[in-house]
N, C-alpha and C positions, 0 to 999 in steps of 0.2 A: 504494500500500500504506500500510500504518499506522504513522505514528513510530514506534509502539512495538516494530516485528519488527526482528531482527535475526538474524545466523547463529546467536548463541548458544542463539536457541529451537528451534531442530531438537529432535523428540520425535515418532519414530513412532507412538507409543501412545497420542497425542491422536485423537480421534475427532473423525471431518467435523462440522462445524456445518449443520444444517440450510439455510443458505443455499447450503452446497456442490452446484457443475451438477456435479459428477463423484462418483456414488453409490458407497457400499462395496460391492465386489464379493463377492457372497454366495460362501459355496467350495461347489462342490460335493458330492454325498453319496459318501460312501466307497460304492466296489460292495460289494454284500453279501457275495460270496462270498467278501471280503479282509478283513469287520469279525473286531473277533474276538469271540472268544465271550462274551458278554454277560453269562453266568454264573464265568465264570472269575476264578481269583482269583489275581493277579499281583502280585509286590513291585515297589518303587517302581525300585528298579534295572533292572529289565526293562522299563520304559518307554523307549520312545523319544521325546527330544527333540523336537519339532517348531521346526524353524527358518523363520520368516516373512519371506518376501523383503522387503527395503526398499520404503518406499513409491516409487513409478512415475509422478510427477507431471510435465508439462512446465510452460513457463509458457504454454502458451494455453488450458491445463484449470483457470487459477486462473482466480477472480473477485477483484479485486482492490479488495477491500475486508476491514474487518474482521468480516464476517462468517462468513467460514469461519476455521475453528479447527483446520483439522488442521496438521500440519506444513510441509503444499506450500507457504504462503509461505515460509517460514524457508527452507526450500529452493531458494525461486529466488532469493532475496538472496546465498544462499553462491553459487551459481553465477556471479555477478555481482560480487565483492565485492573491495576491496580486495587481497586474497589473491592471486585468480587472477588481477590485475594484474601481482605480485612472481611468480609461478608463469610464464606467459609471457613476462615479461621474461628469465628465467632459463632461460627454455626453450629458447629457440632465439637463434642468434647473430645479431645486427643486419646489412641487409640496405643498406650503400654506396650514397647514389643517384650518388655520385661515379664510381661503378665502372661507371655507364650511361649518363653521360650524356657525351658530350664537347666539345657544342654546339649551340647554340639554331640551327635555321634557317628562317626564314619563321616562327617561332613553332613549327616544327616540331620535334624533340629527336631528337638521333643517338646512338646505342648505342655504345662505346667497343670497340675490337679483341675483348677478352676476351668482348660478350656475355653474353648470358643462360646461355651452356655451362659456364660455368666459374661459375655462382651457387651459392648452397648450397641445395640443394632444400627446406631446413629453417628456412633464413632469413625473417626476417619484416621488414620498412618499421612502424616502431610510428609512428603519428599519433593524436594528441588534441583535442579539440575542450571548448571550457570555456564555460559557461553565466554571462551577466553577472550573475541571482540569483546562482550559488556565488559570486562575484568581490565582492558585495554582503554575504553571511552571514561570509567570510573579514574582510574590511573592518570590521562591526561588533565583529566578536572579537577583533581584533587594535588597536582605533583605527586604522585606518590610509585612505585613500581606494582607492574603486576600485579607482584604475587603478595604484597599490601594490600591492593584492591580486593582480591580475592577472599584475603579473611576478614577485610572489613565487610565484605558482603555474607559472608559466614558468622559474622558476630550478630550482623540486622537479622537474618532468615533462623537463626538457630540459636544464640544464645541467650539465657538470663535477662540481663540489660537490650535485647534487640524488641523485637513483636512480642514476644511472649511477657513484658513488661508491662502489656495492657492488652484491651480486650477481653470479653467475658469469660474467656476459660484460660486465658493466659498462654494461648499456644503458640507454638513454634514449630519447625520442619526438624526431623527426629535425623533425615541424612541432608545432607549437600552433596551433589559428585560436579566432577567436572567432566564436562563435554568432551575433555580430550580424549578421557578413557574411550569413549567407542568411538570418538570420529578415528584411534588409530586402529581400531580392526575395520571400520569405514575402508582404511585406506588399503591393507591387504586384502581384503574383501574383493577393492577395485580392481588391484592389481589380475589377481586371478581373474575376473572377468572380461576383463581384458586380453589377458594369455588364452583364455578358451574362445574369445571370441575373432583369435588369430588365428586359430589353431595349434596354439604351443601348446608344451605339455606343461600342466599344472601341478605343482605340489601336493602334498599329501596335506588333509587338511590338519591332523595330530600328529606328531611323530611317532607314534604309535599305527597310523592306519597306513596302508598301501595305496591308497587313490584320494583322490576330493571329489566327492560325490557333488560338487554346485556344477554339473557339467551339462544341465538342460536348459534349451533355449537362449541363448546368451544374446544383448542385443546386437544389433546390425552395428558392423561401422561404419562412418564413425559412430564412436561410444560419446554421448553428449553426457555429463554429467548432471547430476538429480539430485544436490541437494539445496539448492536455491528456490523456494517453491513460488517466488515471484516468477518464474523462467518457468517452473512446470505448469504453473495455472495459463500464462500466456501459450504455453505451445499446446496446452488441451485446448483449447476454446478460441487459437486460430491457426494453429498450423496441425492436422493431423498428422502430417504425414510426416512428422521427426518423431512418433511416437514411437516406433520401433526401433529407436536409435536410442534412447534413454536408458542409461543406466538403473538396471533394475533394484540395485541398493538404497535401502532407506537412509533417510538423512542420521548425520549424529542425534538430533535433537528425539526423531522418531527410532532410532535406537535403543537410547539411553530409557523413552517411557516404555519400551517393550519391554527392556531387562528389568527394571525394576516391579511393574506388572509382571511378572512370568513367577520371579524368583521370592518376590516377597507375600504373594500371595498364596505360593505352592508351599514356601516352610512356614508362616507366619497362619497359616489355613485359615484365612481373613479373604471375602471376596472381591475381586479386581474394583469394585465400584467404592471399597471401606479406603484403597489407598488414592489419596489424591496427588497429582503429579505437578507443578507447576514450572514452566522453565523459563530463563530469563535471557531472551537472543537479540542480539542487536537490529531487526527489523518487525516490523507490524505484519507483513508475510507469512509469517512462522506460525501466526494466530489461523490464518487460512489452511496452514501445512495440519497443524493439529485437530481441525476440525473435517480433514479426508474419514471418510466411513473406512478408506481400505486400512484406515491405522487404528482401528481399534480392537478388544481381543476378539471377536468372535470369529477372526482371520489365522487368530494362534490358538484360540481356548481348545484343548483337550476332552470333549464330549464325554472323556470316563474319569475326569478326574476329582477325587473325592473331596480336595478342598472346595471346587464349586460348585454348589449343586445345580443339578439338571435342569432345576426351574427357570434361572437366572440368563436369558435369551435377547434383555438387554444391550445393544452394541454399547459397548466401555471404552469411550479416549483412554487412547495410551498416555499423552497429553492432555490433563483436564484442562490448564489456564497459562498461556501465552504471557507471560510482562516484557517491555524494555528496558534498556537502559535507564531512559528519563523515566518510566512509570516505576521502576526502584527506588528513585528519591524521592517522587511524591509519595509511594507508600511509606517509606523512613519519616517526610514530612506529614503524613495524614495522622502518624500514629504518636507524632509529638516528640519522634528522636534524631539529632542531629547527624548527621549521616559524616560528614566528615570527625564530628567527635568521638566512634566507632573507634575501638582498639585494631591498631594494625599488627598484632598478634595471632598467632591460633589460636583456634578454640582448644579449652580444655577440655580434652578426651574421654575424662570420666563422665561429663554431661554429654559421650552421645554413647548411646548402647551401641553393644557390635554386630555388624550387619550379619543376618543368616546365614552367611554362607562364606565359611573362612576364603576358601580359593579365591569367589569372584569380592570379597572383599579386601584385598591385599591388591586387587588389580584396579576397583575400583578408588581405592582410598588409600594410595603410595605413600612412604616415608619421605618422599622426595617432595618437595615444594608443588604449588598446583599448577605450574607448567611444566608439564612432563619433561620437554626437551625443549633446548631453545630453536624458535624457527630461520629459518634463512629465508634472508629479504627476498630471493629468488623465486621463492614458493610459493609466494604471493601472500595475501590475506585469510584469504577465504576457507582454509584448511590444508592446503599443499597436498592435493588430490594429482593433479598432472606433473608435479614434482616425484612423489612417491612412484609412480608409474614412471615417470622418465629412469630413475633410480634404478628399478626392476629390470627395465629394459637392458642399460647401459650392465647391470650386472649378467645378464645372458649373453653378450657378446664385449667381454673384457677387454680387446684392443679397439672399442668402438671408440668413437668423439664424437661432442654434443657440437651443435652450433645452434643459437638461438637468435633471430633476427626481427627487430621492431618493427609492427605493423603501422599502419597512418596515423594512430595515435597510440598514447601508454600502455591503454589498455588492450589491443591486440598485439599478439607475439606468438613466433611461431618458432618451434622446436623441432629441428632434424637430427638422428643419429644415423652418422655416417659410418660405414667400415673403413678399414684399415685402407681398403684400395676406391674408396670415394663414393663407392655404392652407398644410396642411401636405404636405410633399414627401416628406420619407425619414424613416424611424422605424426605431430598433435600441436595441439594450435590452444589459445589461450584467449576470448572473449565475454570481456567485460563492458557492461551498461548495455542497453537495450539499441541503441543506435546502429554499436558496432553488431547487436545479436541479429538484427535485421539482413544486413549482409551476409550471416551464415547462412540463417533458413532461406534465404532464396536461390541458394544456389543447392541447399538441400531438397526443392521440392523437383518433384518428378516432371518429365516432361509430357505436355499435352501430347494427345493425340494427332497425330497424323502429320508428325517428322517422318526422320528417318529411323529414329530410333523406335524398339517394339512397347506398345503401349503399357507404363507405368515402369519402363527401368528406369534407373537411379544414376542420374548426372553424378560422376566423381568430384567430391569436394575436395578440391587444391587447395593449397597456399592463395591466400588472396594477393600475395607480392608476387605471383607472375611465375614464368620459367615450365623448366619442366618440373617442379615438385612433385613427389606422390603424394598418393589421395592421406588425408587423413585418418588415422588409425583412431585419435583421441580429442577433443576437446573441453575444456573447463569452461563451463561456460557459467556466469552469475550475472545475476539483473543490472547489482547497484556500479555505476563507475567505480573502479576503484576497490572494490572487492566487499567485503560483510564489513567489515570498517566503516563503512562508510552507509551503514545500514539507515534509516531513514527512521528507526528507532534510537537509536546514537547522542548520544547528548551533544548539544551544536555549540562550535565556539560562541557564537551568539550568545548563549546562554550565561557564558564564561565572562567573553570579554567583547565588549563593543569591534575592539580595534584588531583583533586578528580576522585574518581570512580563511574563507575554508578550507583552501589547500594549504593554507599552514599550519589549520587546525586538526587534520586529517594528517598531515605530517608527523603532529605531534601521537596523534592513536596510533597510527602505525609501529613510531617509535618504540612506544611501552608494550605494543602487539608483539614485538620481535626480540624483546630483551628480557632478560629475568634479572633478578634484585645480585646486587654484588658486596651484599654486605659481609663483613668480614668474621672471622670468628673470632672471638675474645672470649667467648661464656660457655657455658654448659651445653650439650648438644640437643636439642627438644626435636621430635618429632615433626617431621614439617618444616624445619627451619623459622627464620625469621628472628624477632628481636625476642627475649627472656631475659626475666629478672631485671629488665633495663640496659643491657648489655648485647651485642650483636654476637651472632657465630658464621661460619659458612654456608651457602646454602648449598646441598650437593645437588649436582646437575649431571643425567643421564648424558650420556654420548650423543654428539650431534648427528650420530648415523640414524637409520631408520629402526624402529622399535623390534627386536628381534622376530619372526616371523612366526619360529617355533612356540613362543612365549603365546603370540596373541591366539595361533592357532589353538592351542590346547585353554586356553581362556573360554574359544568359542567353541568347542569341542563339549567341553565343560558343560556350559550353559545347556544346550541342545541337551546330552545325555540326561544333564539332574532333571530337569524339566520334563523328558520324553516328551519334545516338540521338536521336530525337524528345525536346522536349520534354515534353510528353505524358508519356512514359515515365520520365523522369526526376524530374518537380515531383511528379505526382500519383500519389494513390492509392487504395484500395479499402477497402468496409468490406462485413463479413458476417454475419449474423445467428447468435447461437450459440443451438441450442437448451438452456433452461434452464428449470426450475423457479423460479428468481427472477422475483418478478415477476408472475409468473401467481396466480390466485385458491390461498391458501393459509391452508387452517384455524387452522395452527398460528404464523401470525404471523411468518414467518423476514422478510419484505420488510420490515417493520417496527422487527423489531429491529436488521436490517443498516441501516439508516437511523439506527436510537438511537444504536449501539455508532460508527459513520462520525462522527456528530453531537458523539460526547462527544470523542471525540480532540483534537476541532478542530482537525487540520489536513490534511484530507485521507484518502483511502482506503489 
């Protein structure tokens, strides 16, 4: 969605913009024999009212962009919004994992005397999950590093003095994780799909198995990247025909609420609907992305399993509630706490119980500070998905080289690996902002009938620099210029300071996106790092290589087995064509303008 929406623009009496897929519904004609008489002459008092039901939008009847103008956005941002965070916490009373669990065995978890009989039917498990952009836009607002940001935002969401300091039941979120954890099996995930959708051979997915069974279907190439759902809602609803090109991996964000649905619900025997999910990503998009029907359980639930029962036929968000950047301070501000007076500390460990499941809890909640590894400015922003793959690549043919060449602007760049004798191997391209995404999908779409070519083969997508390039194998592709930085949920220098500019102030997130804290040790070593006792120590920092493969593999191994749900069911997902008007041959220019109005924002739909 567009920076600029917010809840405060709710206004029924706006009329759809011509790029809207969802038409005004003409009303009806009154039956004649109820009009009234046409001739008749009536005071204004004897008129009746007519009272016009509210608008009836969901979010998978928006197009999320600024092209439509009726109210439905501002609508789905309220649904989603800081508010109904403080509205559910206050709703129901927090839900003990202490009260369930009363020991680990075989990795397995045992239920305490009292059971699930004596829970409160109304009780909820709050869990949150934080996007290293937000942890990045907090960091530039505040001067602070990173991985500051990050437990100041783990002291608001989870400790004592944050939310749980007011409000009817005093609640708070029992976990925090970081999005890194699964956007890095995201990335191996990619890779493999990649290699089978080459034809290479794929790794084993445990080091324990002899094959990797994700070996069905794999999409076309190029492989367009899927986890931008500004870019997925645009190509449902006007480009069909890249659908088969979309990486069938869920995003980190639809990850992270599967894992924690699957896993907390199966040892804590509490049903999917008891835990509530909330994540906080750098754009308004991600609100859209969590309310896909294909992400919720009834895509993974297990039909025989006896934590759920059989009655419970409800579809359940894996993601219940979407926040931003900026909607994190006004929650901090709603609830009466100073968001920069937030200890830049860890939280202490005894106030959070231990997560079910020792294995995926050491993967999700590392000794290591909360950014896993430090990123390379090369990777870009938005998760170093075509970096990770470039990686992969260049390790299957060891005398290969990279050469990477700038497109017409920043944000296109295109990546060749060449062999030893100048053959080119692998080709993937890298576009950002909607302008540049325009020129991919048109030379993606198929050509009409009756060239030369046989009706609906696939024009090969080149390099847009010219030459003989081969076709592309991969693309990154994200909405906002500039990568998830630059999310349209982001806190704005604006906000900061009159006097800087956006690309300075974008400069600056990027900066703290790409560095981790370099304080020094002097003190006792704490968990987590950071500053103790008032004293600094080192922070330890994982290798700047790629996260071991073997490591994530048997992570995701893991999950699948204890769960008895396929992987399959759980990584990946689906995408569907919506019929629209956008897009298609239109006199009056609305595909056009939704391109202007996207364009002028800069930053995103």
């Amino acid at each position: 969605m567009s920076a600029i929406l917010s809840a405060e623009d709710l206004n029924d009496f706006i009329s759809p913009g011509v790029a809207c897929i969802k038409p005004v519904e003409t009303l009806p004609l009154q039956d004649p024999q109820k009009q009234d008489n046409a001739y008749e002459v009536t005071t204004e008092e004897k008129v009746t009212e007519q009272s016009h039901p509210p608008a009836q939008i969901s979010l998978t009847d928006c197009l999320a962009c600024s092209g439509c103008v009726t109210s439905a956005e501002a609508v789905l941002v309220s649904l989603q919004s800081h508010a109904e965070v403080l509205n559910t916490l206050d709703a129901h009373p927090v839900i003990e994992p202490s009260r369930l669990l009363r020991q680990y065995v075989d990795g397995a978890t045992q239920t305490t005397d009292e059971g699930v009989g004596d829970l409160d039917e109304d009780g909820r498990l709050f869990v949150a999950s934080v996007s290293p952009q937000v942890r990045a836009s907090i960091a530039a607002t505040y001067n602070v590093s990173e991985v500051e940001a990050g437990y100041m935002i783990d002291h608001l969401l989870g400790a004592r003095d944050g939310l749980a300091s007011g409000g009817r039941y005093g609640n708070s979120f029992t976990w925090i994780v970081d999005t890194n954890a699964m956007r890095e099996a995201t990335l191996v995930l990619g890779a493999d799909e990649v290699l089978n959708s080459l034809g290479q051979p794929l790794p084993p997915l445990s080091p324990t198995s002899t094959q990797n069974p994700l070996t069905s279907s794999p999409p076309k190439p190029p492989i367009l990247t899927s986890a931008c759902p500004g870019w997925i809602c645009y190509a449902e609803k006007t480009h069909p025909h890249i659908l088969p090109h979309l990486s069938r991996l869920k995003s980190p964000q639809a990850l992270t609420g599967t894992l924690l649905k699957t896993v907390l619900s199966q040892r804590l025997h509490i049903r999917p609907e008891q835990i509530w999910h909330v994540a906080i990503m750098p754009c308004f998009d991600k609100k859209l992305e969590a309310s896909r029907e294909e992400l919720t359980d009834i895509y993974w639930r297990p039909s025989s399993s006896a934590s759920i029962p059989a009655s419970t036929r409800s579809p359940v968000r894996d993601t219940d509630c979407v926040i931003t950047a900026r909607e994190l301070l006004m929650l901090a501000d709603t609830r009466g706490i100073s968001f920069p007076s937030l200890p830049r500390t860890p939280l202490d460990l005894t106030q959070r119980p231990p997560f079910p499941d020792p294995v995926l809890s050491s993967f999700l909640f590392p000794p290591s500070p909360r950014s896993t590894r430090a990123q390379d400015p090369s990777a870009g922003t938005s998760g170093g998905y075509l970096s990770h793959i470039l990686s992969t690549q260049l390790a299957l043919h060891p005398n290969a080289t990279l050469t990477t060449t700038r497109g017409r602007n920043a944000d296109v760049t295109d990546y060749t690996i060449h062999a030893a004798d100048g053959t080119s191997l692998f080709r993937a391209g890298r576009y950002y902002g909607f302008r540049n995404i325009q020129n991919l999908v048109r030379r993606l779409r198929p050509p009409k009938q009756g060239r030369s070519r046989m009706p609906g083969a696939r024009v090969p997508v080149k390099s847009e620099l010219g030459g003989k390039g081969m076709e592309y194998a991969y693309v990154e592709v994200m909405a906002c210029p500039g990568g998830c930085t630059n999310g349209g949920g982001q806190i704005k220098g604006s906000d900061v300071r009159e006097d800087v500019s956006a690309k300075e102030w974008l400069g600056r997130v990027d900066e703290a996106y790409f560095s981790l804290s370099e304080a020094e040790s002097e003190g006792e070593e704490h968990e987590g790092g950071g500053r103790v006792d008032g004293q600094e120590h080192s922070l330890p920092q994982r290798s700047e290589k790629a996260p071991a493969p073997p490591t994530i593999r048997t992570i995701l191994t893991h999950w699948s087995t204890s769960t008895g749900i396929p992987l399959e069911k759980l990584a990946y997902t689906s995408y569907r064509s919506v019929e629209s008007d956008v897009g298609k041959e239109d006199r009056s220019g609305a595909q056009e303008r939704v391109v202007e109005i996207a364009g002028r924002i800069g930053g995103g739909w």
